[in-house]
N, C-alpha and C positions, 0 to 999 in steps of 0.2 A: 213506356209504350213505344211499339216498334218505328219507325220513320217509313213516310211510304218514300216507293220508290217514285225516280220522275215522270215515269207509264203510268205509274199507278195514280199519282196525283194529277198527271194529264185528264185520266178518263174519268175521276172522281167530283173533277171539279165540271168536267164537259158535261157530263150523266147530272148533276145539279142544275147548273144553268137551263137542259133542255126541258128537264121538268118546270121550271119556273116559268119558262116563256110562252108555254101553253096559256097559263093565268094571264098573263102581263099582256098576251100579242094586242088583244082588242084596245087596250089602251094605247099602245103604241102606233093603233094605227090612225087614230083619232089626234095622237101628238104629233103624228107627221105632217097631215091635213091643217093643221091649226097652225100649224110653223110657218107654214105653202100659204095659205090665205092672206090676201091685201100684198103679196110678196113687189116690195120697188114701188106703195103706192102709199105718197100721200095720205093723211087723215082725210077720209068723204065719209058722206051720208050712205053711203052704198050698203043695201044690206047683205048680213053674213051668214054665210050657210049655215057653219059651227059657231056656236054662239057661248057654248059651258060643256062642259067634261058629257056629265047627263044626259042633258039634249042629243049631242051628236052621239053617243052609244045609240042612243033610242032610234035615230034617224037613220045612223047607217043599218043597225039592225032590221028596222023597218023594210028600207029599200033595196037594201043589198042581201039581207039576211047573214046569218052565220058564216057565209063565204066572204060578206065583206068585210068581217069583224075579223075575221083571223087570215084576210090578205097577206102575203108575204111570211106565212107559217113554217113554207118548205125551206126558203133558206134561209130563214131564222135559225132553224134545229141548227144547221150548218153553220152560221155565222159561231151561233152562241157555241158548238165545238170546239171553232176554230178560237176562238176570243178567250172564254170560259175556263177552258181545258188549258191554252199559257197561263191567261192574266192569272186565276184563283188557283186552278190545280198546281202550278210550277212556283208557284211564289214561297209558299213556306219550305218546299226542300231548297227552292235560292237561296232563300236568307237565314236559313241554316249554314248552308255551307260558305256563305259571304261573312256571317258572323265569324264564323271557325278560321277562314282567311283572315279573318281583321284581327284574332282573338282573342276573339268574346266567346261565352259561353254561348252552346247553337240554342241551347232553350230559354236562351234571355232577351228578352224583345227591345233593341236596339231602335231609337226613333228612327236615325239618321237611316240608319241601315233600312227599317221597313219602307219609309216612304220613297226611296232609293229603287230598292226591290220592286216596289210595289209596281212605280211609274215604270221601268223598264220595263217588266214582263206585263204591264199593260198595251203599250206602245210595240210591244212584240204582238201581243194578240189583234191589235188594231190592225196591221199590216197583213197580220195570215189572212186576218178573215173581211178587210177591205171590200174586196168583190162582191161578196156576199151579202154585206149591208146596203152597199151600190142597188143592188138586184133587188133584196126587200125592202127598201126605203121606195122606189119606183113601182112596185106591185103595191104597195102601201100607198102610195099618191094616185093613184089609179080608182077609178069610180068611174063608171057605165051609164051613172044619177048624174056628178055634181062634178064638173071639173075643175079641181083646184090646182094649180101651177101648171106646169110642162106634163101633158099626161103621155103616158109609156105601159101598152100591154106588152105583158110577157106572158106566153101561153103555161110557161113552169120555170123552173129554176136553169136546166139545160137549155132550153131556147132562150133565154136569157144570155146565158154564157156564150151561146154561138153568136148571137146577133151583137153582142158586144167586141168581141172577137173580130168582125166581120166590120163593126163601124173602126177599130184601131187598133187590134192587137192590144197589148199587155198596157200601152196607155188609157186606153179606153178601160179597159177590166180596172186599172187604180187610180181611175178620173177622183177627186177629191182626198185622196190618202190621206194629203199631210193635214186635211180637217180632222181626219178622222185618227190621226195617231195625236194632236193635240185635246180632242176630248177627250180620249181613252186615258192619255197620260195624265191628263188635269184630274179624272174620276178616278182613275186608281189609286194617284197618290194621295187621294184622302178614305176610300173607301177602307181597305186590309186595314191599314194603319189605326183607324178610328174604331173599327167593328173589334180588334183586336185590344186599342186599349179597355177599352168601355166594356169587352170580357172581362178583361182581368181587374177592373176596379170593381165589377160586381163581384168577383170570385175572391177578390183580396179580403173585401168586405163583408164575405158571407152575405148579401144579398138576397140571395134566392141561390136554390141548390143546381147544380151544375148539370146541367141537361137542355131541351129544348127551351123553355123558360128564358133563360140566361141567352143562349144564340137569337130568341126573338129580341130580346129585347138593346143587346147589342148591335143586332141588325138594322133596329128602325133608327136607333144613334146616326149609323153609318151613311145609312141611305139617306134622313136631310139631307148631310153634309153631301152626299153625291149629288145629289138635285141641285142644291146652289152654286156650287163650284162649276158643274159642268154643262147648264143649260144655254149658255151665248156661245159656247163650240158644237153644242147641239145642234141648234139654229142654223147654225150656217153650215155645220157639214151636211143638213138635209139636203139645204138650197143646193148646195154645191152637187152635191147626189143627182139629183133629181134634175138638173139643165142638163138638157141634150145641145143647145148652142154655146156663146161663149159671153153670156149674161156678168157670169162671174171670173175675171182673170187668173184668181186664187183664194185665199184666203182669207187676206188681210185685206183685197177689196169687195170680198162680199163684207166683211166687218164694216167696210166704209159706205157702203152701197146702202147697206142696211139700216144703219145709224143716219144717214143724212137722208134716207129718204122717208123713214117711219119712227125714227126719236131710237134713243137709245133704250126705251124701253121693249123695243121690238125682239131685242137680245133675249127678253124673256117670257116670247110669244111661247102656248104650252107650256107653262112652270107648272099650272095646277095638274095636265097630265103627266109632266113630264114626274113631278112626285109621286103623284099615285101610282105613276109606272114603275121608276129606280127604285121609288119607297119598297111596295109591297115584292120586287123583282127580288131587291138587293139580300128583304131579310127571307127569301124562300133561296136562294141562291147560296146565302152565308149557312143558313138551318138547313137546307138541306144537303149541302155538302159536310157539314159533320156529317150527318149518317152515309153517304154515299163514301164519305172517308173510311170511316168504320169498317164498310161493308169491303171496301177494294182492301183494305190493312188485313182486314179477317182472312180474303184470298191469298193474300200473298204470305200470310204465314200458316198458310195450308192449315186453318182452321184451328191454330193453338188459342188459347185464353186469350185474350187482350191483352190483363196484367200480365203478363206470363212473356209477352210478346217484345 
């Protein structure tokens, strides 16, 4: 089977993610909300807007309607391009040809080398598309109803960009980065690497025959593993998003800020969305970029056979 090229696994893998986040966005905006709640406070009696996954579907639905479910949609599409289109579509023609450098066989799946791959061209995607999650994380913390954290309208995704522009230039556009290249990098390097082995132990084993089936079921492997590993860089790269003052210094003291003022269990404020989110994200992302693979390979070899290809 032919190798895509690195355009073609660019847009193959971007064209997947964008289909997935359609499904995923309402969830995501429900785990941004849930992250922001009680943020720097103490255990009190105080009651909580969002209370369960459910509830808050229902209630933002209720109040906001389907505008407020899929808040921060527009530059989603865009983040998940920018993210999607490095992390997923660039990684298998990387660690092809890092294998081939190292030499290894390029179709022989290399731990070292995937989890290697994986985390860089994550960490690359986290930095393109930084801005962007900036900009949807705050359209996403945003409610007209229920103010939770630092609230920030932005009228679309351009007046976003200008007004942030206009508070600090290129600072302000990658206010939180290095949060956001340590989750990316923590969820990459177990995502590829995992949805990949847990392929090929189905496929070794004859399991279930090689098609959709198989990428489901590899996919929801992968996606726990992304939920555990990456939801306390989650956390804090929202917080860190979403301050428009200097709440948080960086990083490592929103990590301190967070733990000493709400338990260290606070780390995993949103796990049940943030699962339901990566979960169902990870295996529509993985399953559908096989076929969107497919379909750019079919292109670029001007429409010869596959086997053939």
């Amino acid at each position: 089977m032919a190798e895509l090229s690195a355009i073609g696994g660019f847009v193959a893998g971007a064209s997947a993610a964008c289909m997935a986040v359609v499904c995923t966005n309402p969830i995501e905006v429900i785990k941004t909300r849930v992250q922001l709640q009680g943020e720097l406070m103490a255990k009190s009696n105080a009651p909580r807007v969002y209370t369960g996954l459910w509830q808050s579907l229902k209630l933002v639905g209720h109040y906001e309607g389907i505008r407020g479910l899929q808040r921060g949609l527009g530059p989603a599409f865009i983040y998940q391009t920018c993210l999607n289109g490095t992390r997923v579509g660039l990684y298998e023609p990387i660690r092809r040809r890092t294998n081939d450098l190292m030499g290894y066989d390029p179709n022989k799946q290399v731990y070292g080398v995937s989890i290697f791959v994986a985390t860089v061209t994550g960490m690359a995607g986290a930095i393109f598309g930084s801005p962007l999650f900036l900009i949807k994380t705050r359209m996403q913390s945003y409610s007209p109803v229920f103010a939770i954290g630092q609230q920030t309208q932005y009228r679309n995704t351009w007046h976003a960009l200008k007004a942030l522009w206009s508070e600090g230039g290129v600072g302000a556009l990658y206010r939180g980065c290095g949060a956001a290249v340590l989750r990316t990098g923590a969820g990459s390097s177990v995502q590829l690497p995992i949805y990949t082995a847990a392929k090929h132990f189905i496929e070794n084993r004859k399991l279930m025959p090689d098609g959709p089936p198989t990428h489901l079921s590899a996919s929801v492997v992968s996606g726990l593993g992304v939920a555990v590993v990456m939801n306390p860089f989650d956390v804090v790269m929202t917080r860190i998003y979403n301050q428009k003052g200097s709440m948080y210094k960086g990083v490592f003291d929103c990590f301190y800020k967070t733990v000493a003022f709400e338990g260290p269990t606070a780390l995993y404020k949103g796990f049940v969305a943030q699962g339901l989110r990566v979960g169902p994200h990870t295996v529509l992302v993985l399953t559908f970029h096989e076929q969107t693979s497919r379909a750019v390979r079919w292109f670029e070899n001007r429409g010869k056979p596959l086997a053939a290809a």
